[in-house]
Backbone and ligand atoms as CSV (ligand in chain L), in Angstrom:
chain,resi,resn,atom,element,x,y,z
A,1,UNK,N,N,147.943,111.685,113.495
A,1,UNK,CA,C,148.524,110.332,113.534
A,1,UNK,C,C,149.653,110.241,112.501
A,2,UNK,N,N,151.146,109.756,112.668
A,2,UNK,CA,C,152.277,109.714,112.086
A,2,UNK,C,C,152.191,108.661,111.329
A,3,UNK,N,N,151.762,108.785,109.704
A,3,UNK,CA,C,151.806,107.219,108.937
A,3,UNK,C,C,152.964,106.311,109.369
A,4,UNK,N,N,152.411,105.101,109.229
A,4,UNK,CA,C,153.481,103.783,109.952
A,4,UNK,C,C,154.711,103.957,109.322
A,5,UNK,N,N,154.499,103.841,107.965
A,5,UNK,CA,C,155.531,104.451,107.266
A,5,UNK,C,C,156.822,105.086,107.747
A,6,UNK,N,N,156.211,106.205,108.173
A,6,UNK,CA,C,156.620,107.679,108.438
A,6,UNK,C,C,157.873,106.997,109.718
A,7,UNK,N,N,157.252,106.548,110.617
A,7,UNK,CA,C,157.380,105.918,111.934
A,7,UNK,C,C,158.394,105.227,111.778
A,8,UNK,N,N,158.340,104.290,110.654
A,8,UNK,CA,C,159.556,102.712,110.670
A,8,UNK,C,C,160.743,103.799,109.928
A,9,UNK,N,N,160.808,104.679,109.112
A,9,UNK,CA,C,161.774,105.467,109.097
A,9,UNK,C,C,162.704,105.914,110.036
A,10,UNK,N,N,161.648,106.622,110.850
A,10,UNK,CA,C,162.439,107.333,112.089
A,10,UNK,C,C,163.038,106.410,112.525
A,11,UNK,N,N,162.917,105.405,112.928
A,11,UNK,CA,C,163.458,104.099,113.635
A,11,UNK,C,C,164.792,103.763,113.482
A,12,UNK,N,N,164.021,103.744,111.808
A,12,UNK,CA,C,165.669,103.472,111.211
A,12,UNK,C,C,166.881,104.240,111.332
A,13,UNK,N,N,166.371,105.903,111.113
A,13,UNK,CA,C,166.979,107.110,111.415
A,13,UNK,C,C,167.859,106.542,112.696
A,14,UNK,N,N,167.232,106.905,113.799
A,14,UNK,CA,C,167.473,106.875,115.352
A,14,UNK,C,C,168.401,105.741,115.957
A,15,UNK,N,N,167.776,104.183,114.972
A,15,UNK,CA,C,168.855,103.110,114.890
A,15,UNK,C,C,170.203,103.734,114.261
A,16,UNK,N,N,170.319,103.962,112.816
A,16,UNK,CA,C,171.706,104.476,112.128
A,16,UNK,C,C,172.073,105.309,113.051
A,17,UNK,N,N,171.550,106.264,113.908
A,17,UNK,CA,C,172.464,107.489,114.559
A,17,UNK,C,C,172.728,106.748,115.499
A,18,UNK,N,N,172.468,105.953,116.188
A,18,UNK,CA,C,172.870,105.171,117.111
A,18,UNK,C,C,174.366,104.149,116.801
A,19,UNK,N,N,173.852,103.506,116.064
A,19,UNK,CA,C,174.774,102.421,115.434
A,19,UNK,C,C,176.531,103.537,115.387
A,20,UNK,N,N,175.852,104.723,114.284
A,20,UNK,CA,C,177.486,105.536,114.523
A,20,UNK,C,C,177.673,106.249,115.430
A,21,UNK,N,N,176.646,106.515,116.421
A,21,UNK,CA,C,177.642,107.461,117.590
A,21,UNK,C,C,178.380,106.318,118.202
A,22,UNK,N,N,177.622,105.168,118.408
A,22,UNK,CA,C,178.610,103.809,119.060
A,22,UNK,C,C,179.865,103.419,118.227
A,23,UNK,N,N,179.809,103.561,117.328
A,23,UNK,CA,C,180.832,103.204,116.513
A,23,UNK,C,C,182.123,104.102,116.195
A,24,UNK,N,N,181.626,105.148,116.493
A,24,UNK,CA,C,182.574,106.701,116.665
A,24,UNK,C,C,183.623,106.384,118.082
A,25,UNK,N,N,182.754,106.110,118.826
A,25,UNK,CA,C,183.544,105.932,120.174
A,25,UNK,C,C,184.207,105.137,120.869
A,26,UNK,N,N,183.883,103.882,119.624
A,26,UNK,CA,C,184.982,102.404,119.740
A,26,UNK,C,C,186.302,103.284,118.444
A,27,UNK,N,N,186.178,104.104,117.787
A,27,UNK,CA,C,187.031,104.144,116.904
A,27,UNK,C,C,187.448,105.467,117.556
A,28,UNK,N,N,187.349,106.062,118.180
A,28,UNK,CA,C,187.831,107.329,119.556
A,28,UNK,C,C,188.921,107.054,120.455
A,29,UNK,N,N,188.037,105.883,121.062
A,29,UNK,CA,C,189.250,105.038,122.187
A,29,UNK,C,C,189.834,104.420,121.591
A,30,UNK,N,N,189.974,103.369,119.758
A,30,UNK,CA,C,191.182,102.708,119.755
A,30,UNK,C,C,191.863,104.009,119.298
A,31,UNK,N,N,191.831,105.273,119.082
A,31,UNK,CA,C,192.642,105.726,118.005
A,31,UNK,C,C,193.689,106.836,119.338
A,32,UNK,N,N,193.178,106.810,120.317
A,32,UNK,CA,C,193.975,107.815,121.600
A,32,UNK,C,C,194.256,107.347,122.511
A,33,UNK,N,N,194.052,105.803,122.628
A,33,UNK,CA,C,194.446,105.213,124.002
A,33,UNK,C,C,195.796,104.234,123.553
A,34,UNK,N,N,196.751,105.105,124.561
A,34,UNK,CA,C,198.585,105.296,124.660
A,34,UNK,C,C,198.821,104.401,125.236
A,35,UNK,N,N,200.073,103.642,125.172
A,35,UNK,CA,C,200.366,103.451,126.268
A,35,UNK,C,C,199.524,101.962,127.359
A,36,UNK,N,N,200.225,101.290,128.352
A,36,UNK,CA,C,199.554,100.233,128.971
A,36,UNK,C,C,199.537,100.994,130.578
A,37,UNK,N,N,198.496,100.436,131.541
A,37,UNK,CA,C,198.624,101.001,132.323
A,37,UNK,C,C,198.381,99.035,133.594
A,38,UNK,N,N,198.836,98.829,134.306
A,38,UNK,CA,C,198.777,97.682,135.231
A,38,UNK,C,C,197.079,97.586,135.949
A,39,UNK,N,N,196.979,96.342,136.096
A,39,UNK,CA,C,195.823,96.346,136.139
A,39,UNK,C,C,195.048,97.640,137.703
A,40,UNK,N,N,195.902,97.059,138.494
A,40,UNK,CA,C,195.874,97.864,140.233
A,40,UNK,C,C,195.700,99.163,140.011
A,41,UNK,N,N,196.646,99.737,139.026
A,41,UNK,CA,C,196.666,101.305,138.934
A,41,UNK,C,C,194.958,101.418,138.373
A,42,UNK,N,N,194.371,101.098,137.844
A,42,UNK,CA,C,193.340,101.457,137.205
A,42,UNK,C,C,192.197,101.153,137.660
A,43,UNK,N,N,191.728,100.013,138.684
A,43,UNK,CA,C,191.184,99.543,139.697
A,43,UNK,C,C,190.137,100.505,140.725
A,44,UNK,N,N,190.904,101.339,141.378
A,44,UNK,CA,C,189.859,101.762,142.061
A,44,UNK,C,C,188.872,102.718,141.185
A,45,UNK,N,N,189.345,103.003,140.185
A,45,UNK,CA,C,188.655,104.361,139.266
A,45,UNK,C,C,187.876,103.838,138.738
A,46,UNK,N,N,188.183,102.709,137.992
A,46,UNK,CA,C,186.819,101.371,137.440
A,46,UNK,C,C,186.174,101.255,138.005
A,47,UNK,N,N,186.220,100.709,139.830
A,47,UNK,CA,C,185.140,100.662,140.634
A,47,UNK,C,C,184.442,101.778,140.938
A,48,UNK,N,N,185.390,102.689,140.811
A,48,UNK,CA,C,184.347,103.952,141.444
A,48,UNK,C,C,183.407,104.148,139.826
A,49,UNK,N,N,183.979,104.428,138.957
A,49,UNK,CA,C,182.575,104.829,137.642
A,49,UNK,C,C,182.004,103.389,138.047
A,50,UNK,N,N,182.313,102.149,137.984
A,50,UNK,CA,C,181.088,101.066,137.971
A,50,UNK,C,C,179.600,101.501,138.823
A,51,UNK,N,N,180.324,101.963,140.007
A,51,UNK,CA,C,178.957,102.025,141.087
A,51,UNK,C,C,178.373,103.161,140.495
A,52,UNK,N,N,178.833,104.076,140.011
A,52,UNK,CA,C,178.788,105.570,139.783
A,52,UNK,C,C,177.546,105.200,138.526
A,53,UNK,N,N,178.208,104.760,137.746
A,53,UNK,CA,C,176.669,104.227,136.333
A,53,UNK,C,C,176.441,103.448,137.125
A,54,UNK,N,N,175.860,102.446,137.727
A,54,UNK,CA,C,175.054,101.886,138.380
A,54,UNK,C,C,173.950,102.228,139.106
A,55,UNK,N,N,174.653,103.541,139.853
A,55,UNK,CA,C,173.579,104.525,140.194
A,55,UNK,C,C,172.557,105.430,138.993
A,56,UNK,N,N,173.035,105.946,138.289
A,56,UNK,CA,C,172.916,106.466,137.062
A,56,UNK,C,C,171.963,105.493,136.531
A,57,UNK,N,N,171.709,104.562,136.141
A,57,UNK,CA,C,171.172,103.615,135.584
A,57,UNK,C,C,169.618,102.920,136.413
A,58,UNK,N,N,170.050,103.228,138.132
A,58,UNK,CA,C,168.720,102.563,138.757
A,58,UNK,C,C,168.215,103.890,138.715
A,59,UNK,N,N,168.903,105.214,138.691
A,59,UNK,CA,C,168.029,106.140,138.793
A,59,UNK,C,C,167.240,106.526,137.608
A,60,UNK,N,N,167.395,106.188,136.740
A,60,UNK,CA,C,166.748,106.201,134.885
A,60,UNK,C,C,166.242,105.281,134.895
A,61,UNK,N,N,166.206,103.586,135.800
A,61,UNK,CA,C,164.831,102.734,135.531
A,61,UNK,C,C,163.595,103.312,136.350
A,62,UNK,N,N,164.186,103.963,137.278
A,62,UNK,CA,C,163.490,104.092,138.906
A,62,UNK,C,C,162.263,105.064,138.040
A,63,UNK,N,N,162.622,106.421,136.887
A,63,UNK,CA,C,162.039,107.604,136.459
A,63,UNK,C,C,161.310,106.902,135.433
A,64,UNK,N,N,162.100,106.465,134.910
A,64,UNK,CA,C,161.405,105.336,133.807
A,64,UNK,C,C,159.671,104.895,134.054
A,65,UNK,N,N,160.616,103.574,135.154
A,65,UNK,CA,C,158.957,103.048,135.778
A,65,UNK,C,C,158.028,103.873,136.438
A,66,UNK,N,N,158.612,105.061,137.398
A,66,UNK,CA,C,157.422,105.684,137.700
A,66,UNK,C,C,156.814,106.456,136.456
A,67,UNK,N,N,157.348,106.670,135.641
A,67,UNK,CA,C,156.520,107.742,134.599
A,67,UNK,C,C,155.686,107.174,133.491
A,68,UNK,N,N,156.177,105.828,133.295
A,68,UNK,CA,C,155.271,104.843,132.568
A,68,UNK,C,C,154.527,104.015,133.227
A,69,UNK,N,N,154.434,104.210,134.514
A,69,UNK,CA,C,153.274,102.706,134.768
A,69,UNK,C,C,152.173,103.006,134.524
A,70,UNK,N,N,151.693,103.966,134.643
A,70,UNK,CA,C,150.212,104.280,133.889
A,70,UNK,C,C,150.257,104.619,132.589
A,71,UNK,N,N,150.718,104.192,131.987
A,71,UNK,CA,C,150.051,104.012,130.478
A,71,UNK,C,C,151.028,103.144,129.882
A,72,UNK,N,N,150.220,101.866,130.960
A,72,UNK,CA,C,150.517,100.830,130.182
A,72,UNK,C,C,149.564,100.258,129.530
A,73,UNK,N,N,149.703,99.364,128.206
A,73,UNK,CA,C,148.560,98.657,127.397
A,73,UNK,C,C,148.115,98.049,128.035
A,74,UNK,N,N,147.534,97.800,128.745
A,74,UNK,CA,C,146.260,97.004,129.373
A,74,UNK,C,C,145.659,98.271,130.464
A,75,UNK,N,N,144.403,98.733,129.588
A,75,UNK,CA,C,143.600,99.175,130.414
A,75,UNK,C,C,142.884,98.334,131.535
A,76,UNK,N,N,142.607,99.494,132.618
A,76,UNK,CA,C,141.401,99.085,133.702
A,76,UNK,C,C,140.605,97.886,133.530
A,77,UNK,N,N,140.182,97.861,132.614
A,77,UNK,CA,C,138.830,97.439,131.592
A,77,UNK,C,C,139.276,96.054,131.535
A,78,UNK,N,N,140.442,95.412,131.825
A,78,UNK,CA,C,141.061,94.028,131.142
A,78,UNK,C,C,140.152,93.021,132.231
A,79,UNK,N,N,139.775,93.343,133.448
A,79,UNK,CA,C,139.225,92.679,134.350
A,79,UNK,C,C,137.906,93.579,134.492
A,80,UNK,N,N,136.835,93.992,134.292
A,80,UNK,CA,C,135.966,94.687,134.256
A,80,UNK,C,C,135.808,94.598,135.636
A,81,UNK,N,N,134.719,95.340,136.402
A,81,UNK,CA,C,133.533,95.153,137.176
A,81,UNK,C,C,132.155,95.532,136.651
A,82,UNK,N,N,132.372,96.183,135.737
A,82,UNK,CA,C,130.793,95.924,135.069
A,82,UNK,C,C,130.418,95.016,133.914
A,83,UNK,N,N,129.234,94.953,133.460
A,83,UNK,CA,C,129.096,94.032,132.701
A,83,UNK,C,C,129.311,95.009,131.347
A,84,UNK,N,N,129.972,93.941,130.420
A,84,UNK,CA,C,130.009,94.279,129.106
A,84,UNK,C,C,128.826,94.851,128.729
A,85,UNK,N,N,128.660,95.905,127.881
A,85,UNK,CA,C,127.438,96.494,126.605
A,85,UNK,C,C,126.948,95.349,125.946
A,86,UNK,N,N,127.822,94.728,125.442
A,86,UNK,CA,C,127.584,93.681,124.194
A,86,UNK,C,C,128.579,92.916,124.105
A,87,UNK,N,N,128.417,91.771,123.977
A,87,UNK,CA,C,129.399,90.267,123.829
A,87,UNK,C,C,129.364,89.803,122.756
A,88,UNK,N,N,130.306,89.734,121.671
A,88,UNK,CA,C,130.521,89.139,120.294
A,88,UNK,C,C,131.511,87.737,120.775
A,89,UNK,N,N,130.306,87.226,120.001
A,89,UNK,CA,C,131.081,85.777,119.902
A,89,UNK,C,C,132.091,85.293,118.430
A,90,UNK,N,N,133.520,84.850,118.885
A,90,UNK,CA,C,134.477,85.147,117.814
A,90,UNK,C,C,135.257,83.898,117.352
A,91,UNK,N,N,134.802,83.542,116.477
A,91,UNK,CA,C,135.924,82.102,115.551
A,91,UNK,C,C,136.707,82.457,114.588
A,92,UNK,N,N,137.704,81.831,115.330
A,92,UNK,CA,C,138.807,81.785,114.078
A,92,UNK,C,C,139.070,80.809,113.394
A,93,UNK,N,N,138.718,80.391,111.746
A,93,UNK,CA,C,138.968,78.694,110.873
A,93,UNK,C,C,139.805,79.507,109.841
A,94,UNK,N,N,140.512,78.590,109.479
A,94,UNK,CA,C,141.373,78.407,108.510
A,94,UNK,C,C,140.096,78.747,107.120
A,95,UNK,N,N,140.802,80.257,106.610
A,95,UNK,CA,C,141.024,81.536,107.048
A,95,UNK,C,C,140.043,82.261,107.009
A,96,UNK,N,N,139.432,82.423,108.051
A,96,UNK,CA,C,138.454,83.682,108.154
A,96,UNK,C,C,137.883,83.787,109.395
A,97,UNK,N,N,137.554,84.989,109.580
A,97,UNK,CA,C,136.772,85.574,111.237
A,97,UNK,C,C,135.211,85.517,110.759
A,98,UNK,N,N,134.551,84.737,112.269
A,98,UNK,CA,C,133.552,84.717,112.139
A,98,UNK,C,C,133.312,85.046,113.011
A,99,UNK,N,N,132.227,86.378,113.222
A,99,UNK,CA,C,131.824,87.014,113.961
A,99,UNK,C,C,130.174,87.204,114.214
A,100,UNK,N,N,129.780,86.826,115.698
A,100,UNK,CA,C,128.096,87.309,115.503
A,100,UNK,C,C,128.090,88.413,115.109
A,101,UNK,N,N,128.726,89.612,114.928
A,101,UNK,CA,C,128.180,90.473,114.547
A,101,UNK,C,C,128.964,91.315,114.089
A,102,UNK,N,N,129.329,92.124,113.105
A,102,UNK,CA,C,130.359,93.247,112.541
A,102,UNK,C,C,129.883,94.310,112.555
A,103,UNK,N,N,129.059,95.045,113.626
A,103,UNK,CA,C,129.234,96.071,113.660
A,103,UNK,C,C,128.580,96.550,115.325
A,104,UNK,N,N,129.888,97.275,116.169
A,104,UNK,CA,C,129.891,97.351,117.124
A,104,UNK,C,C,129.790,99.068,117.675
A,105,UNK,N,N,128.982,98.974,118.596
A,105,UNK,CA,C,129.299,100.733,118.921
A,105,UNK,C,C,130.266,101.569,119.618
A,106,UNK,N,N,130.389,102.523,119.580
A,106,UNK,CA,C,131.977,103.259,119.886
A,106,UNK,C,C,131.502,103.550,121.407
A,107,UNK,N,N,132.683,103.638,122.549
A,107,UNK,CA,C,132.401,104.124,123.266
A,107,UNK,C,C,132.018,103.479,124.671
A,108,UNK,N,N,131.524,102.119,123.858
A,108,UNK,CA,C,131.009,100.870,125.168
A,108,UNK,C,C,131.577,99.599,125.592
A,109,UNK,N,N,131.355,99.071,126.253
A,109,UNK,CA,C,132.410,98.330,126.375
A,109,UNK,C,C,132.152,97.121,125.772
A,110,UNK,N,N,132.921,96.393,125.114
A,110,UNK,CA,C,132.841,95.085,124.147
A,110,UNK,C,C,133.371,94.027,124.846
A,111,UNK,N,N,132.660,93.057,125.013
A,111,UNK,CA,C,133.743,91.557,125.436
A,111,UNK,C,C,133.716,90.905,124.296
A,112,UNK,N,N,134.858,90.266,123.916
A,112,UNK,CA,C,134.976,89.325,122.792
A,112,UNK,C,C,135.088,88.136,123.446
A,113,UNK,N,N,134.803,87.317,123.124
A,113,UNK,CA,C,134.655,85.703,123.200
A,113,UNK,C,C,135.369,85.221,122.335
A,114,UNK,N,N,136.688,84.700,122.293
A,114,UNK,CA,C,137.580,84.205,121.469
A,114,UNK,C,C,137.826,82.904,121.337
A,115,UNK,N,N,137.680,82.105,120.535
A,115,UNK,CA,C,137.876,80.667,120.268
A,115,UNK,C,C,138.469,80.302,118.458
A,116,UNK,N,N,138.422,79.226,118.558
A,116,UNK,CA,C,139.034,79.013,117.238
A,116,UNK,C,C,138.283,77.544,117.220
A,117,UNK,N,N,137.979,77.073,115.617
A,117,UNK,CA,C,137.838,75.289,115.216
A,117,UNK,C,C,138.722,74.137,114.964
A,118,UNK,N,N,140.066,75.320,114.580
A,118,UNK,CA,C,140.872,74.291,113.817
A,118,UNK,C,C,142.037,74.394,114.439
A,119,UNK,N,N,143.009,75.480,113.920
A,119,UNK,CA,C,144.503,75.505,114.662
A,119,UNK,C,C,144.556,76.870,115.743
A,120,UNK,N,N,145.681,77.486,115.967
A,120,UNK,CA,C,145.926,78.173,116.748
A,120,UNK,C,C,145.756,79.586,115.732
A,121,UNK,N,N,144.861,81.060,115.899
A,121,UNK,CA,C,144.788,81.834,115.220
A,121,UNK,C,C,144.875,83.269,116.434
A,122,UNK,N,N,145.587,84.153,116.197
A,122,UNK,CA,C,145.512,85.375,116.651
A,122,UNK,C,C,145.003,86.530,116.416
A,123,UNK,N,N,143.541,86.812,117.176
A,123,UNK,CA,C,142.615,87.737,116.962
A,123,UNK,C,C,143.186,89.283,117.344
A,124,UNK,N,N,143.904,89.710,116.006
A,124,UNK,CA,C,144.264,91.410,116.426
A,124,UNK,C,C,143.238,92.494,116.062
A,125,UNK,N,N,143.423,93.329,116.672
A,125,UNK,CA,C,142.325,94.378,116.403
A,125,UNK,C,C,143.075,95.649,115.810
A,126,UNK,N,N,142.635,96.487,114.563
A,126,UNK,CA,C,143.912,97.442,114.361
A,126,UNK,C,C,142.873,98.336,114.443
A,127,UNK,N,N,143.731,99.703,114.327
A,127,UNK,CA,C,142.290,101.005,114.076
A,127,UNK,C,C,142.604,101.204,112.728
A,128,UNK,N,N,141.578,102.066,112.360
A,128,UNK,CA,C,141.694,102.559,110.670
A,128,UNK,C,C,142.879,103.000,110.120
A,129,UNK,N,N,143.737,103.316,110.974
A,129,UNK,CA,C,145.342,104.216,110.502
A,129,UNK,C,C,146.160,103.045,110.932
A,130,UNK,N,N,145.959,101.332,110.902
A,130,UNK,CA,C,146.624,100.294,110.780
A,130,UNK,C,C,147.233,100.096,112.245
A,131,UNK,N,N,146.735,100.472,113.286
A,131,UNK,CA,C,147.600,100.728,114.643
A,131,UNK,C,C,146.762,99.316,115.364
A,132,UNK,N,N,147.598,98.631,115.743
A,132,UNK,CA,C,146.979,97.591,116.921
A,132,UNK,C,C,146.582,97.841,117.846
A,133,UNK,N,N,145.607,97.678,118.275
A,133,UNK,CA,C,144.840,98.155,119.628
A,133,UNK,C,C,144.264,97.011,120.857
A,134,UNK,N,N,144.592,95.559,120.098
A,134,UNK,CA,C,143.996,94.811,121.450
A,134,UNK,C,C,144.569,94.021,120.666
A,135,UNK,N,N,144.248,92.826,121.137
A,135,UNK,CA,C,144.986,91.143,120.509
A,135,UNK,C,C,145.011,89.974,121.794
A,136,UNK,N,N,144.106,88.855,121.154
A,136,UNK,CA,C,144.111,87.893,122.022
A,136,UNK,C,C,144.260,86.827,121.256
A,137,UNK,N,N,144.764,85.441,122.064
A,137,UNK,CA,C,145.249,84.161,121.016
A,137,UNK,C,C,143.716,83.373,121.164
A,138,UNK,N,N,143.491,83.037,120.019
A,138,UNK,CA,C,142.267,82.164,119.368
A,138,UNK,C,C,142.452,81.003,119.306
A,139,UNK,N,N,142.033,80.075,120.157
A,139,UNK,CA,C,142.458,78.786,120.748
A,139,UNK,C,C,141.539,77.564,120.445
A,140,UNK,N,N,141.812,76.325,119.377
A,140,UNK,CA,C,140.641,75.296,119.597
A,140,UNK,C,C,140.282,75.071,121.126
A,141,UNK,N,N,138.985,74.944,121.940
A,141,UNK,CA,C,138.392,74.028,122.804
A,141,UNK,C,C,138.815,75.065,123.871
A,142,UNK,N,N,139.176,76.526,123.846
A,142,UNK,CA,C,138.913,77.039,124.572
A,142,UNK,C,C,138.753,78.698,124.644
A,143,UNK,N,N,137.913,79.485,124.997
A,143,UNK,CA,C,137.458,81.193,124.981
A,143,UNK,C,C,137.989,81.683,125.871
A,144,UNK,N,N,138.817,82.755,125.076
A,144,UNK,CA,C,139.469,83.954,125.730
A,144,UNK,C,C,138.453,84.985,125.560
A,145,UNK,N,N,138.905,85.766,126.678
A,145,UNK,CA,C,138.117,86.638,126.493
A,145,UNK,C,C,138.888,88.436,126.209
A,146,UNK,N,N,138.450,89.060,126.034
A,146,UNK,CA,C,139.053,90.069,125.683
A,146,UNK,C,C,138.008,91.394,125.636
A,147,UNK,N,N,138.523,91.999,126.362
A,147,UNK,CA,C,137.220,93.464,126.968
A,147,UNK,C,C,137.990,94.528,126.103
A,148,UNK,N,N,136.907,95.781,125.298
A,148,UNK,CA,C,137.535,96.572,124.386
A,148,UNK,C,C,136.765,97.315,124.320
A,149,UNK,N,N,137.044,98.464,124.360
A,149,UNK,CA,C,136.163,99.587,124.485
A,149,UNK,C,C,136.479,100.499,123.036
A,150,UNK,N,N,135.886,100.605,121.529
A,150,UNK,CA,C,136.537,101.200,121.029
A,150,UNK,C,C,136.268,102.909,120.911
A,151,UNK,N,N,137.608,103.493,120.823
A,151,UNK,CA,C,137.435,104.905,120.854
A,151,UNK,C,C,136.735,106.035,120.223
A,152,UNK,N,N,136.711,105.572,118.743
A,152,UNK,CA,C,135.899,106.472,117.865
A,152,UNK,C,C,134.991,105.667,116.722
A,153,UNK,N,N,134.249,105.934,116.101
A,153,UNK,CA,C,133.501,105.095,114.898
A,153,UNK,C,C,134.405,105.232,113.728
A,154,UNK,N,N,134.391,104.336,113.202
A,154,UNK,CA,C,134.934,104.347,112.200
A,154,UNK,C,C,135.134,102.296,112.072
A,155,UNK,N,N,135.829,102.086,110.220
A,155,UNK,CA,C,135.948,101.052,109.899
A,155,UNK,C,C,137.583,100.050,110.643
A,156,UNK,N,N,137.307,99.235,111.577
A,156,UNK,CA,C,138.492,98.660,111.756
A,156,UNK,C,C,138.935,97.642,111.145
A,157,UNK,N,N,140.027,97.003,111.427
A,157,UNK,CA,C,140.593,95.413,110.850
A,157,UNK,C,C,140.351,94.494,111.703
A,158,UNK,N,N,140.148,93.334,111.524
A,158,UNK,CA,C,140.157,92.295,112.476
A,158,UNK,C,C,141.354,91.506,111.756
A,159,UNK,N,N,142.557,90.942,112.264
A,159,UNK,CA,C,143.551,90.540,111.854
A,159,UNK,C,C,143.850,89.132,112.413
A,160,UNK,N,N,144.700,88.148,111.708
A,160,UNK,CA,C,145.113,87.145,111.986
A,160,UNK,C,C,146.696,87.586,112.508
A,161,UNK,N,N,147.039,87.329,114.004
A,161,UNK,CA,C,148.223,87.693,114.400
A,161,UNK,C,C,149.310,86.639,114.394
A,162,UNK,N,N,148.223,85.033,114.300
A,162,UNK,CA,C,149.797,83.861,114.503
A,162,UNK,C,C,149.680,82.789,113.167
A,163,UNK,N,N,150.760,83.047,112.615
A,163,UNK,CA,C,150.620,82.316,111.316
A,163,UNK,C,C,150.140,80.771,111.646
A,164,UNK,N,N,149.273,80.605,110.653
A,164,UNK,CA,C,147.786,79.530,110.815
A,164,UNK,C,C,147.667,78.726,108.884
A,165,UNK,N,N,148.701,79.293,108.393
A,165,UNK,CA,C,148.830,78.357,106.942
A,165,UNK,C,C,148.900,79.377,105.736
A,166,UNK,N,N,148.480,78.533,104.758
A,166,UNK,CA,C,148.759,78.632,103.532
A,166,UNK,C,C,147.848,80.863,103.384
A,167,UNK,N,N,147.057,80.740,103.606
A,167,UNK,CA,C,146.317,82.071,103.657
A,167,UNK,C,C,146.215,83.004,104.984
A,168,UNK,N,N,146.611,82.277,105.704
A,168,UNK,CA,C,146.661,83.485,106.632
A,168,UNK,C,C,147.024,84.789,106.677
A,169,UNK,N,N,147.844,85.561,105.606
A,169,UNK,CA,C,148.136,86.939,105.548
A,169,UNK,C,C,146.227,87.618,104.828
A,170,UNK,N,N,145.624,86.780,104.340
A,170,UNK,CA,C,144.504,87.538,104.233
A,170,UNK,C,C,143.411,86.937,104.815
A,171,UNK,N,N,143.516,86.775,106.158
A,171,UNK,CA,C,142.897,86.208,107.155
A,171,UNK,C,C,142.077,87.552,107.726
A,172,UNK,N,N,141.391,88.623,106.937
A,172,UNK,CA,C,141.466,89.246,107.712
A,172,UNK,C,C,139.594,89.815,107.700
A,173,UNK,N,N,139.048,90.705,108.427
A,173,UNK,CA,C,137.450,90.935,108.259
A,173,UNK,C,C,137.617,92.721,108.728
A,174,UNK,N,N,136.740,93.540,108.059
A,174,UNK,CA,C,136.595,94.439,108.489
A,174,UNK,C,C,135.432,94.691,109.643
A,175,UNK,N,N,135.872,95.640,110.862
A,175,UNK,CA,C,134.703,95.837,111.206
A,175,UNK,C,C,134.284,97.342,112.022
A,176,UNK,N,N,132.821,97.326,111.717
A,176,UNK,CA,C,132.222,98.509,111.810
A,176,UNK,C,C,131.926,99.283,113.130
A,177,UNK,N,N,132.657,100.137,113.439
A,177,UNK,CA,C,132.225,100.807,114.993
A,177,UNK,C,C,131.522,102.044,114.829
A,178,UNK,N,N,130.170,102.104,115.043
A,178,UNK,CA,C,129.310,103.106,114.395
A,178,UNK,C,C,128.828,103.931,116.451
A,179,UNK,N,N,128.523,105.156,115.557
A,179,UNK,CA,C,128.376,106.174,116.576
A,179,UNK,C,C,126.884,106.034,117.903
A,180,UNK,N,N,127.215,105.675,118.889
A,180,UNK,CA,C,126.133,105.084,119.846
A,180,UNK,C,C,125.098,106.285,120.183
A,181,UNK,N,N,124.034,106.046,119.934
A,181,UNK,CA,C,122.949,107.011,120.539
A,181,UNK,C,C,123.283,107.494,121.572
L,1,CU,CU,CU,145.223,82.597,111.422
């Protein structure tokens, strides 16, 4: 696993190389392009590259979408047909998670029951290496639900995702996914 760290770097990396190859090539074309040319003369060649990347472009969403639609974030699991393992019932108050229970087993499937008492709170789920893995909005007067199967045992976060006041950055509960018989 690539610390987050590690990650928002590259980003940045990949942004800056970006930012100057674009910027190279606005300062390319003002520095070699001579001369005026009428609009007509230049016309059909515009149209022809327009359609030309156009094609280029549905054919890179077309590879795109087929190569990502399966693994997209929302597993199978978001609509079950079986019944949950175990159902934790989940409140969110100004600030803290209250949970029937903090410690869940790996491997099975979890429904959360999401509600809130007071304002609007966002129940995120991270794994131990800080990675978000599920997230549903925590609502007064009404339960979301949210199906989660977690992958390995170990200690997770339960996180506040929608700012909810004065404490909400330590809105947060650990919890335990221990290894299932
Ligand atoms: Cu909150």
């Amino acid at each position: 696993m690539v610390p987050l760290g590690a990650r928002q770097d590259l980003v940045l990396v990949l942004f800056a190389t970006m930012v100057t190859a674009i910027g190279a090539v606005f300062v390319w074309v003002a520095l070699t392009a001579r001369g005026r040319l009428e609009y007509q003369a230049v016309r059909p060649h515009g149209y022809f590259l327009r359609s030309w990347w156009f094609g280029v472009l549905l054919a890179l969403c077309a590879f795109g979408f087929v190569v990502s639609l399966a693994s997209l974030p929302y597993p199978a699991e978001a609509n079950p047909t079986r019944a949950p393992a175990l159902q934790v019932r989940v409140k969110g108050v100004q600030w803290a998670w209250l949970l029937s229970t903090d410690r869940v087993p790996a491997g099975r499937l979890i429904e959360f029951e999401v509600t809130a008492t007071d304002v609007n709170h966002g129940f995120g789920i991270y794994s131990p290496h800080g990675v978000l893995l599920g997230q549903v909005q925590a609502m007064p007067g009404y339960v979301n639900h949210l199906f989660f199967r977690f992958p390995h045992p170990g200690v997770y976060l339960i996180r506040c995702m929608e700012y909810c006041g004065a404490e909400h950055p330590y809105m947060l509960m650990p919890l335990t996914v221990y290894q299932a018989s």
